[in-house]
DRENPA-3360 file (N, C-alpha, C; in nm, 2 decimals, always signed):
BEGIN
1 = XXXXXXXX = +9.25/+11.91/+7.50/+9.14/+11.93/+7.59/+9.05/+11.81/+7.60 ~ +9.02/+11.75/+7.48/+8.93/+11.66/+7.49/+9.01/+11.48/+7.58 ~ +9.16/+11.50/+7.52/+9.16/+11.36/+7.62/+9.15/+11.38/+7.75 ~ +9.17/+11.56/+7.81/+9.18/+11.59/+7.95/+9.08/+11.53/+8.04 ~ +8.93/+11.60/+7.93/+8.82/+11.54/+7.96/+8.79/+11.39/+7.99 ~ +8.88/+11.35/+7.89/+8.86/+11.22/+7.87/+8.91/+11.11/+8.01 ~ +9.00/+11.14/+8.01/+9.09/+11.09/+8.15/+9.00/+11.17/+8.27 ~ +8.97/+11.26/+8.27/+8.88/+11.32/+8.42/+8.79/+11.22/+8.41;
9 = XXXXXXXX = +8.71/+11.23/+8.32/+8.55/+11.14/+8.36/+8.54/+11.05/+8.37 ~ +8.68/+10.96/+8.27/+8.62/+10.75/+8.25/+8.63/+10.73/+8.37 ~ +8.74/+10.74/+8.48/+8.73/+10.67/+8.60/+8.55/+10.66/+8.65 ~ +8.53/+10.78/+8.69/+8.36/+10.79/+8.73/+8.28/+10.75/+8.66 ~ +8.30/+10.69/+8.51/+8.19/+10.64/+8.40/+8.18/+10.50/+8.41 ~ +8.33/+10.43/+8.46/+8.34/+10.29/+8.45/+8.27/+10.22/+8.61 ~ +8.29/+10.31/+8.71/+8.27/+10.29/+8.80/+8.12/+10.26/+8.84 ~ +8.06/+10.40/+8.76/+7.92/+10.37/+8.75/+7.86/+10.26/+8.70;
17 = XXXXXXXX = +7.89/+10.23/+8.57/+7.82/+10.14/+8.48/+7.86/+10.01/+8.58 ~ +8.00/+9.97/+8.66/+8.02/+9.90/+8.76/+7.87/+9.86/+8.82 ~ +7.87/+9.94/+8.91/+7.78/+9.93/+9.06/+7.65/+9.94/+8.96 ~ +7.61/+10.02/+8.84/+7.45/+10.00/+8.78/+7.44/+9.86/+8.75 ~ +7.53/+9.77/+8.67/+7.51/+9.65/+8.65/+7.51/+9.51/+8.72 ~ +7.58/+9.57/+8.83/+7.56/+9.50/+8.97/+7.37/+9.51/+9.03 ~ +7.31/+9.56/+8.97/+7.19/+9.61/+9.07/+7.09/+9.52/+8.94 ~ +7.03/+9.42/+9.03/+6.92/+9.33/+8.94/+6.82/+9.40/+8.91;
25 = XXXXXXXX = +6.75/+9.46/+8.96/+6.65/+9.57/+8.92/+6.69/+9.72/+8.87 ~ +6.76/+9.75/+8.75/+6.79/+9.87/+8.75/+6.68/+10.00/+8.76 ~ +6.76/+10.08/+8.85/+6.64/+10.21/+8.85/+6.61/+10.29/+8.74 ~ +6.53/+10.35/+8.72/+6.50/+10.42/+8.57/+6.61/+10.56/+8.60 ~ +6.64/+10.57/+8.44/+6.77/+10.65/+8.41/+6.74/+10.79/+8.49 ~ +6.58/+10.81/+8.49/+6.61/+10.98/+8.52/+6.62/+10.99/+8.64 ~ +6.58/+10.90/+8.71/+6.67/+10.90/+8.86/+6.78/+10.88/+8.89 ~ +6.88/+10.83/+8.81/+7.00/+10.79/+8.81/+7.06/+10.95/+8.78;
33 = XXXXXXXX = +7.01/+10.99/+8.67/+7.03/+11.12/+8.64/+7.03/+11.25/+8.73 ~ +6.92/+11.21/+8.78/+6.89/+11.33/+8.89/+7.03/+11.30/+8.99 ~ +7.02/+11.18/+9.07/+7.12/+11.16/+9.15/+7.27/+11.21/+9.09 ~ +7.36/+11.20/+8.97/+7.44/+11.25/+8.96/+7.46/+11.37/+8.92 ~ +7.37/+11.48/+8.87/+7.32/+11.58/+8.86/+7.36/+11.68/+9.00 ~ +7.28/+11.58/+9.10/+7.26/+11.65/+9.23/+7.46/+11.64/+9.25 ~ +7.49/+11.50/+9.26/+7.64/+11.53/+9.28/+7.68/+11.66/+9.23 ~ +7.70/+11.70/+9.10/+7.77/+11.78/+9.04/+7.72/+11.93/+9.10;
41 = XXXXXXXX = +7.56/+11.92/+9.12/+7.56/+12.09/+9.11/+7.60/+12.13/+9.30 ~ +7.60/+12.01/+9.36/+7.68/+12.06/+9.51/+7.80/+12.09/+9.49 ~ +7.91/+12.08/+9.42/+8.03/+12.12/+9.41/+8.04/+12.23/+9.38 ~ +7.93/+12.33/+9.36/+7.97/+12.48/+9.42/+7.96/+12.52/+9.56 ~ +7.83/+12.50/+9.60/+7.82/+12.53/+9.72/+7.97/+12.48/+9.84 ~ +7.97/+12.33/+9.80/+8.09/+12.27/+9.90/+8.19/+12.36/+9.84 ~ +8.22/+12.39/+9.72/+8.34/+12.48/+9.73/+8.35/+12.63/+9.81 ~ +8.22/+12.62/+9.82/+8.24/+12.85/+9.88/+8.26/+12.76/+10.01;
49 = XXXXXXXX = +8.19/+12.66/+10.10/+8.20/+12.62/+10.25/+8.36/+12.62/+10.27 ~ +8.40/+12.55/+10.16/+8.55/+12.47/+10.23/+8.61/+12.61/+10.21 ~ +8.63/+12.70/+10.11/+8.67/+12.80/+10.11/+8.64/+12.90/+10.18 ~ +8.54/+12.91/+10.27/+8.54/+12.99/+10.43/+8.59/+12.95/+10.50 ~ +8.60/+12.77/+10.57/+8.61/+12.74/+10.65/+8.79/+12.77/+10.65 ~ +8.82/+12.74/+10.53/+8.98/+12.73/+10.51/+9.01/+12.87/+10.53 ~ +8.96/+12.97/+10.52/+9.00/+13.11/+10.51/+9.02/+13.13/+10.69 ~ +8.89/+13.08/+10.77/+8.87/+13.08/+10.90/+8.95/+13.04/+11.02;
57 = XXXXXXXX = +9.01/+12.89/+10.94/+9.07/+12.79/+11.02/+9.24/+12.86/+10.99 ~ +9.26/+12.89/+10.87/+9.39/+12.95/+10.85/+9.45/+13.06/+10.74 ~ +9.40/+13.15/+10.80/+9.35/+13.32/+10.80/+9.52/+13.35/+10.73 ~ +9.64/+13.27/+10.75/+9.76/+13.33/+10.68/+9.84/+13.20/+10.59 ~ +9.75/+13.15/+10.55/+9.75/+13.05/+10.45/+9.74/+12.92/+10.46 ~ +9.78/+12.80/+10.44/+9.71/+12.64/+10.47/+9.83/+12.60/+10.62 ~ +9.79/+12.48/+10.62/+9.85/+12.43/+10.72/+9.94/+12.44/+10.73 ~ +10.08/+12.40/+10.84/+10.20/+12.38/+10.81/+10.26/+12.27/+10.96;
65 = XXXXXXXX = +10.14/+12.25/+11.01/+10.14/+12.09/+11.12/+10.09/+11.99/+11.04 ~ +10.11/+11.88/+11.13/+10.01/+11.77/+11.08/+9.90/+11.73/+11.13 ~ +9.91/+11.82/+11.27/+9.77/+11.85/+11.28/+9.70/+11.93/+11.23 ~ +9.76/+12.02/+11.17/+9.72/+12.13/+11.06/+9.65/+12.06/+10.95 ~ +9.71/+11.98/+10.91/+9.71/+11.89/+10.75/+9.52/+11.79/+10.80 ~ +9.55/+11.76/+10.96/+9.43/+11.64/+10.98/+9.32/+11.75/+11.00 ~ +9.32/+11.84/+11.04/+9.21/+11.93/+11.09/+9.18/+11.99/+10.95 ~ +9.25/+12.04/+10.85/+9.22/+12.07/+10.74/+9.14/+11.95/+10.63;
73 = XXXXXXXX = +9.18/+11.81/+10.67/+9.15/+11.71/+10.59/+8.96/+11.70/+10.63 ~ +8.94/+11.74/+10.77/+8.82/+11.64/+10.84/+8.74/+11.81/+10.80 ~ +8.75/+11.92/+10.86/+8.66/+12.03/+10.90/+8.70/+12.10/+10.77 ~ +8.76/+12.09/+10.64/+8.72/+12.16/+10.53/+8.68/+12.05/+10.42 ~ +8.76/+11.96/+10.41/+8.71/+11.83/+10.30/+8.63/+11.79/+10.32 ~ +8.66/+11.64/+10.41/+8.53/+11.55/+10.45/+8.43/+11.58/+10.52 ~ +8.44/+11.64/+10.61/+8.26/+11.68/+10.73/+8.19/+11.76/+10.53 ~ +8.21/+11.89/+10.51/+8.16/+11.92/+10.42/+8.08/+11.88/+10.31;
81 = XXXXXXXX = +8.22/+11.81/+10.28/+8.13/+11.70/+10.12/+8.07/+11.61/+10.16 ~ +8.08/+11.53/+10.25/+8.03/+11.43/+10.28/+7.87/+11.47/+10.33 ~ +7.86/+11.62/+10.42/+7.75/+11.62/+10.43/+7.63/+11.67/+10.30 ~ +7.69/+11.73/+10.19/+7.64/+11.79/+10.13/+7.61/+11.64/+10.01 ~ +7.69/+11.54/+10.03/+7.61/+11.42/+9.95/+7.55/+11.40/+10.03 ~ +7.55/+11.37/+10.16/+7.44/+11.30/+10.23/+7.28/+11.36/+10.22 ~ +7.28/+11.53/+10.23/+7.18/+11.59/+10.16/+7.14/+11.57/+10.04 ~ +7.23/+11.60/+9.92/+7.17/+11.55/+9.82/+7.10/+11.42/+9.77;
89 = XXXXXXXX = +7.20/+11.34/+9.83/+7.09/+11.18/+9.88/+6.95/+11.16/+9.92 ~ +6.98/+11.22/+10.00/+6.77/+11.23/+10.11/+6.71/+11.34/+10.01 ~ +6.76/+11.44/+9.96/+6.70/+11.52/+9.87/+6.61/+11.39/+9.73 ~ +6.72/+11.35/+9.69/+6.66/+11.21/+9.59/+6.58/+11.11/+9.61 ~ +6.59/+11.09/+9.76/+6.53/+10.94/+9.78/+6.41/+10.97/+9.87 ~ +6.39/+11.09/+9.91/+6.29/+11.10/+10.04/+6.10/+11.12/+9.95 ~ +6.12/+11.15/+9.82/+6.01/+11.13/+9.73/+6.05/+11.01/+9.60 ~ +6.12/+10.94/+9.68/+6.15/+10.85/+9.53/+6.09/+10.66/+9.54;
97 = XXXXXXXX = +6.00/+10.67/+9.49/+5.89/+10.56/+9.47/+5.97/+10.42/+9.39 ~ +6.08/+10.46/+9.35/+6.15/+10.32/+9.31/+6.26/+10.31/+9.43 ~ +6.28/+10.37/+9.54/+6.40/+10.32/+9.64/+6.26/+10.23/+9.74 ~ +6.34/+10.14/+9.68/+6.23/+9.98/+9.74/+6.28/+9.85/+9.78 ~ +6.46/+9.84/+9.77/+6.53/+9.79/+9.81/+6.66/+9.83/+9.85 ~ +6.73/+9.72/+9.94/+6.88/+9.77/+10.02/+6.95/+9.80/+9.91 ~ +6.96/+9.80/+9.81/+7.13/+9.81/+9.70/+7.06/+9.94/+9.65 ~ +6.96/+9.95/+9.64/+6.94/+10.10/+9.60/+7.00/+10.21/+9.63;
105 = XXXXXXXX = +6.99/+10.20/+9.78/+7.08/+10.31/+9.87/+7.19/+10.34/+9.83 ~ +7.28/+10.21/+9.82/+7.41/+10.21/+9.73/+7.45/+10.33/+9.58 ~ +7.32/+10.25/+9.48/+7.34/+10.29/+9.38/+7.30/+10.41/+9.32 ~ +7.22/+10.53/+9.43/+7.23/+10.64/+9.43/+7.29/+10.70/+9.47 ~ +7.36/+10.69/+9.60/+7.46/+10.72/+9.66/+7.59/+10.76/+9.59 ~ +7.63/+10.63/+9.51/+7.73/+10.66/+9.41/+7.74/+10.69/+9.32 ~ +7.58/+10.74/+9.23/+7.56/+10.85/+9.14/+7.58/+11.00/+9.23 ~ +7.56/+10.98/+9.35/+7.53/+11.15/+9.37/+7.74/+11.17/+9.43;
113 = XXXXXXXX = +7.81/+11.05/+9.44/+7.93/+11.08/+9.49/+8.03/+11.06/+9.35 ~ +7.96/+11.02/+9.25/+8.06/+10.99/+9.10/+8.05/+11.14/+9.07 ~ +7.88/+11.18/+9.11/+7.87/+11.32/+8.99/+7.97/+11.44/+9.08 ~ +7.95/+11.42/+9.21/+8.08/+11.50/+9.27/+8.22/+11.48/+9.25 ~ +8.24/+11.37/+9.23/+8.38/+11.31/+9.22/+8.48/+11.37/+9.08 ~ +8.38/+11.36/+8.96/+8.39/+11.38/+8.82/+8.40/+11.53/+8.80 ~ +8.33/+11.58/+8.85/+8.34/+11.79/+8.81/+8.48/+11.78/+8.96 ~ +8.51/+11.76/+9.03/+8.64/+11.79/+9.11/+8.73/+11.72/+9.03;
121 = XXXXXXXX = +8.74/+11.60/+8.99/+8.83/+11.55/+8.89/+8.89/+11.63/+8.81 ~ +8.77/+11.70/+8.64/+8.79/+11.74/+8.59/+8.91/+11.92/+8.65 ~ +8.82/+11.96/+8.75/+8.92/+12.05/+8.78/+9.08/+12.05/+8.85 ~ +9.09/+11.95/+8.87/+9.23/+11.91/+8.90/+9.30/+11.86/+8.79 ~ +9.23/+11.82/+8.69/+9.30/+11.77/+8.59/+9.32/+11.88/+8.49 ~ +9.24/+11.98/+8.49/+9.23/+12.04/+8.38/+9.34/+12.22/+8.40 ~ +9.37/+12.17/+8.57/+9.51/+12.26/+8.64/+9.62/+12.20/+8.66 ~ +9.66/+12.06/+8.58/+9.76/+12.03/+8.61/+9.85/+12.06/+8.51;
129 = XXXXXXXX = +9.78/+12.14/+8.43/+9.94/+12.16/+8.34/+9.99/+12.07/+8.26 ~ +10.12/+12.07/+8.23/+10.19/+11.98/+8.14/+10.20/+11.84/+8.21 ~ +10.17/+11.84/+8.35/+10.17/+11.72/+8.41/+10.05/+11.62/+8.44 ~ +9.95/+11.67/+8.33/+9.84/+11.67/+8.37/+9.79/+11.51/+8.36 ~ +9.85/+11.41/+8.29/+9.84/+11.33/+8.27/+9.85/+11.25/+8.45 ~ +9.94/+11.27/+8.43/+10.00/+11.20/+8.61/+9.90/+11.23/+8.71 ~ +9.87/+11.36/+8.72/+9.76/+11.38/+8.77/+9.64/+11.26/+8.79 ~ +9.60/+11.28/+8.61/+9.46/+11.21/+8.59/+9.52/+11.07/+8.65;
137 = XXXXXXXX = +9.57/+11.02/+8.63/+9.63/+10.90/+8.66/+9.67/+10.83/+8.80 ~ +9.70/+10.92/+8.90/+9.73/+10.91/+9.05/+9.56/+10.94/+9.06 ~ +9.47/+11.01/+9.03/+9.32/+11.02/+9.09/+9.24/+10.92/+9.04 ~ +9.28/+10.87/+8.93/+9.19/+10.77/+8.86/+9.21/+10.64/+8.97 ~ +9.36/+10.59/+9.00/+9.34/+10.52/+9.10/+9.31/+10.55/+9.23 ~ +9.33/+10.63/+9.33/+9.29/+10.69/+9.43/+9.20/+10.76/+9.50 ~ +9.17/+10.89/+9.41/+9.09/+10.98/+9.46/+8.94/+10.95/+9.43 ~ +8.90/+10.88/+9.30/+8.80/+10.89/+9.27/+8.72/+10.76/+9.32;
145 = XXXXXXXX = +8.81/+10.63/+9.31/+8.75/+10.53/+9.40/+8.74/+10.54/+9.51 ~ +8.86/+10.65/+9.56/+8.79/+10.69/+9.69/+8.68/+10.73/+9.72 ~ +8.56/+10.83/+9.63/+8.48/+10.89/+9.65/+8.40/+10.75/+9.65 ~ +8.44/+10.68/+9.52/+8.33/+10.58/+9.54/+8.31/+10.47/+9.63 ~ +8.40/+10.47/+9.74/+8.40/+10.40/+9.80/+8.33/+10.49/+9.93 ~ +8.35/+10.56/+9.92/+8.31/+10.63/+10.08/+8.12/+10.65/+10.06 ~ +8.08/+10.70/+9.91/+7.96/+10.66/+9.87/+7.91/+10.52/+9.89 ~ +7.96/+10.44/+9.85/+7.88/+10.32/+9.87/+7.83/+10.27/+10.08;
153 = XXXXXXXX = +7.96/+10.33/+10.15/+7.96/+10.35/+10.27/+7.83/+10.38/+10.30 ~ +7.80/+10.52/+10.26/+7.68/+10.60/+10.27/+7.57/+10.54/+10.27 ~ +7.59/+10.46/+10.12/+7.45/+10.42/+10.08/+7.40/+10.32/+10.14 ~ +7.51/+10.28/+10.14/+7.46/+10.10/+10.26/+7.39/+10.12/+10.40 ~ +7.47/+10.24/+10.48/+7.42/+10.28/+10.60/+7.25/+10.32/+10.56 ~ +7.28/+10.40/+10.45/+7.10/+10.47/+10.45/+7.02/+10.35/+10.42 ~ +7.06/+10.22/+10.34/+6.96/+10.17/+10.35/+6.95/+10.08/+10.46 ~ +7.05/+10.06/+10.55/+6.98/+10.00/+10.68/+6.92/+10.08/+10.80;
161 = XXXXXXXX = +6.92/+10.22/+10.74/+6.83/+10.33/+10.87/+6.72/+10.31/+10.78 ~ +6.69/+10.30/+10.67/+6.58/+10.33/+10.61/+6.48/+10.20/+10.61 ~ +6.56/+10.12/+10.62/+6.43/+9.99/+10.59/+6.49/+9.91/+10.70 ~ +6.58/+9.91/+10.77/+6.58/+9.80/+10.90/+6.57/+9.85/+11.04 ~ +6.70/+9.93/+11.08/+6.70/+9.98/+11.18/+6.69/+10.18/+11.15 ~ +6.62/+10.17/+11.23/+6.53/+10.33/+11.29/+6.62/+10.39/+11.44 ~ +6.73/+10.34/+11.45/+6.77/+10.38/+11.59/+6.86/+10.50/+11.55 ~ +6.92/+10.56/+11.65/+6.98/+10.71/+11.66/+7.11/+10.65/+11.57;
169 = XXXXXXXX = +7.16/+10.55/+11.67/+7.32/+10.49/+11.62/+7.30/+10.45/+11.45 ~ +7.21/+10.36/+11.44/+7.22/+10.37/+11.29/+7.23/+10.49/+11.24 ~ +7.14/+10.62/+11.22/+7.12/+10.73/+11.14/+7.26/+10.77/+11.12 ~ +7.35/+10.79/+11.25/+7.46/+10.81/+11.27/+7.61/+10.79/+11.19 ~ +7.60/+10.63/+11.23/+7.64/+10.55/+11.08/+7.67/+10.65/+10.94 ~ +7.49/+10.65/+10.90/+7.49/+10.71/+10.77/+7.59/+10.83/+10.73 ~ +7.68/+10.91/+10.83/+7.72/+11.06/+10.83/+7.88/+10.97/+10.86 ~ +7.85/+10.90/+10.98/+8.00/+10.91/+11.08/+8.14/+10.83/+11.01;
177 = XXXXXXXX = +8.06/+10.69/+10.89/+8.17/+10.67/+10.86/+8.22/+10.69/+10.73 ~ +8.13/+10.76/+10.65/+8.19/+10.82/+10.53/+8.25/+10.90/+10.57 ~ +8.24/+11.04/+10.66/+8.32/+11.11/+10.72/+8.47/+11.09/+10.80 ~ +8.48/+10.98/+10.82/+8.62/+10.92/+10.93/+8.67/+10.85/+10.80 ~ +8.60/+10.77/+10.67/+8.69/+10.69/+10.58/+8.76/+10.83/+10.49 ~ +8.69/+10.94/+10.45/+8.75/+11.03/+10.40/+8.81/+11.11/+10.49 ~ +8.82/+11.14/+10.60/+8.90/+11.22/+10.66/+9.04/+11.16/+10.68 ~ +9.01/+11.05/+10.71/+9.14/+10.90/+10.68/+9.27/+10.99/+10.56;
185 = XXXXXXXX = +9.14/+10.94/+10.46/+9.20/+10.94/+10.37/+9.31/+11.10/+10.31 ~ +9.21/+11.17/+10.35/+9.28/+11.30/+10.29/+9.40/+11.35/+10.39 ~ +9.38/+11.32/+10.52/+9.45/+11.33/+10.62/+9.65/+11.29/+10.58 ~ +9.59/+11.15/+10.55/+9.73/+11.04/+10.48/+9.77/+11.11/+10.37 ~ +9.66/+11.14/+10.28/+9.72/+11.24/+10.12/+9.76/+11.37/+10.14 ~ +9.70/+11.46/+10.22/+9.77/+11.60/+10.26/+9.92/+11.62/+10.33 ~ +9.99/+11.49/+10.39/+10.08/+11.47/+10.49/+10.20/+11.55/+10.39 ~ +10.21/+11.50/+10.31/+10.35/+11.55/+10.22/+10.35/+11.67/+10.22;
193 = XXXXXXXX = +10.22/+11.74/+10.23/+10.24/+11.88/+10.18/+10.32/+11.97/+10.28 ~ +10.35/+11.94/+10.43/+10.44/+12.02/+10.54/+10.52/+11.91/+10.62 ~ +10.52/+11.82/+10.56/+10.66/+11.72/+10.61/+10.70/+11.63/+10.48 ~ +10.80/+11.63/+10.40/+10.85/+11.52/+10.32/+10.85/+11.39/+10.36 ~ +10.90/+11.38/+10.46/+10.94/+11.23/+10.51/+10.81/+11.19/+10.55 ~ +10.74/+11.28/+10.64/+10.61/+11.21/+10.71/+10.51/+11.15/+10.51 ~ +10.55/+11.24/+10.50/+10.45/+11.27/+10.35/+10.47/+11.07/+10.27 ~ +10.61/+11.03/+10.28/+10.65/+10.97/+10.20/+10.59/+10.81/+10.30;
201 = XXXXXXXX = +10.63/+10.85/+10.36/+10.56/+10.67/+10.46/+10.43/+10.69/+10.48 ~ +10.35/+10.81/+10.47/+10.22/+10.83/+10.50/+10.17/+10.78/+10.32 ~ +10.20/+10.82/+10.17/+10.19/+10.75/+10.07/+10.19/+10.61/+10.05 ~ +10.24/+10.55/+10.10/+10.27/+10.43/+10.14/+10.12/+10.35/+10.26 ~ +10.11/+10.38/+10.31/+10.01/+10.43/+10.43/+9.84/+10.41/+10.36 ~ +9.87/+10.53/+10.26/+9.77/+10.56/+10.22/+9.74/+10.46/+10.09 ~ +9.79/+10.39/+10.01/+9.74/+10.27/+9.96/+9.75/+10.18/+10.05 ~ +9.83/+10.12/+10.12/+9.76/+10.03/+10.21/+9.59/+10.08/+10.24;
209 = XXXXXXXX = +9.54/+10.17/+10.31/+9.44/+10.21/+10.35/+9.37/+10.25/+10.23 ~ +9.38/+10.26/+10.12/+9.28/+10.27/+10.03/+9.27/+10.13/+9.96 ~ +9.34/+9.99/+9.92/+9.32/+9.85/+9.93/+9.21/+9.83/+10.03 ~ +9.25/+9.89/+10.21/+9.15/+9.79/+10.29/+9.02/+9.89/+10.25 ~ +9.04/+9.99/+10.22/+8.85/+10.06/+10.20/+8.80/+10.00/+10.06 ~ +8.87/+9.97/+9.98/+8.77/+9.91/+9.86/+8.73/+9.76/+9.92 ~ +8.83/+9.73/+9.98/+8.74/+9.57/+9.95/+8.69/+9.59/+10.11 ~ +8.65/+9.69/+10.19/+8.55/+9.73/+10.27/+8.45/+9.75/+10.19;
217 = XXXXXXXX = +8.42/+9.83/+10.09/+8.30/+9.87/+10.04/+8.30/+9.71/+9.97 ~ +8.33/+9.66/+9.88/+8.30/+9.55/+9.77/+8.24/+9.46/+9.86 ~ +8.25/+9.44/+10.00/+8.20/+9.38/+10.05/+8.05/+9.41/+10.08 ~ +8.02/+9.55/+10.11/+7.93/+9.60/+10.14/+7.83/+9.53/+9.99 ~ +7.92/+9.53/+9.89/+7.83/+9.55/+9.75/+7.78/+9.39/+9.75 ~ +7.88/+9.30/+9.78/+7.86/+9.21/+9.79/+7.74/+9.13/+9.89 ~ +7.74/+9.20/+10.00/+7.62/+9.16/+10.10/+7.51/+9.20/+10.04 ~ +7.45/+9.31/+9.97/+7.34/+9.34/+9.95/+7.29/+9.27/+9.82;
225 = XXX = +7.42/+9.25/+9.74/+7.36/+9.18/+9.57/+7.33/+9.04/+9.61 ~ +7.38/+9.00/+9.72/+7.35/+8.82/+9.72/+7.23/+8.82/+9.81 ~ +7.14/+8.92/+9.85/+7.01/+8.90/+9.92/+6.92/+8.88/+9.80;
% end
């Protein structure tokens, strides 16, 4: 049990201490705290949503198109979680007296998308059974830097609605492209589950497209640490 744990959480621990030590001004811990907190305690709520919506959308069990697979990936995964970080976000930062620069946005962002990332980890990992390793192991590189990457997305967007531009399109940003980089993504990872072949070129697919989203975000990290 304990290495299960172990393998669920380092991804999200390394990642963090990553992006914290990237930030010249670190924020004080209990706001760091609160922000991954807030991650974690949305992963009920997002779970009863996706579990309506999925009941709603497919009343005699999961998909078996691939448009089945993309409508399931955007209207029960991504639109959901992503909105429910972006709440918990503005929940953190809308009374918070140390978000006083651009990388900040970032670096709450990806406390509130680690602490989600890490309790859904753990439960995947902790149902995989004898295979549980491989599991931890395909999410440690994929899934979880995915979260972190679609977070830093977020955060970047909020800090240029928040301190540069005030326009509609910006605000928009903030929602539209963490939601299209994770719907991407789960879209590409669900494929296998109702076509083999589509499944196996879309794997394929799907690291290519998770390579160009990290060094998408690293960039993002990159533009705001060199101001």
């Amino acid at each position: 049990m304990y290495y299960m744990l172990a393998a669920a959480l380092l991804p999200a621990i390394l990642l963090f201490l990553y992006i914290w030590r990237k930030d010249a001004q670190p924020e004080p811990f209990k706001w760091l705290f609160r922000a991954l907190l807030a991650g974690v305690i949305i992963c009920v709520p997002v779970a009863l949503v996706e579990t309506l919506v999925m009941h709603y959308l497919f009343p005699s069990g999961g998909p078996t198109t691939l448009f089945g697979t993309t409508v399931e990936a955007f209207l029960v995964a991504a639109i959901p979680e992503e909105a429910a970080k972006l709440l918990a976000l503005w929940l953190i930062l809308r009374k918070n007296p140390y978000f006083d620069e651009h990388f900040d946005g970032i670096v709450y962002a990806v406390c509130v998308g680690l602490g989600f990332a890490a309790i859904e980890n753990v439960g995947y990992v902790l149902s995989g059974g004898e295979g549980w390793a491989t599991v931890a192991a395909m999410r440690a590189l994929l899934a979880v830097p995915g979260h972190y990457a679609f977070a830093i997305l977020m955060g970047y967007y909020y800090a240029v609605y928040h301190f540069v531009d005030h326009s509609k399109i910006a605000a928009a940003k903030v929602i539209l492209i963490p939601v299209l980089a994770h719907g991407v993504y789960d879209s590409l990872a669900m494929t296998g589950s109702v076509d083999p072949i589509a499944g196996g070129i879309c794997f394929f697919a799907l690291i290519y497209f998770c390579i160009k989203l990290q060094k998408a975000a690293q960039k993002k990290v990159n533009e705001l640490v060199s101001r």
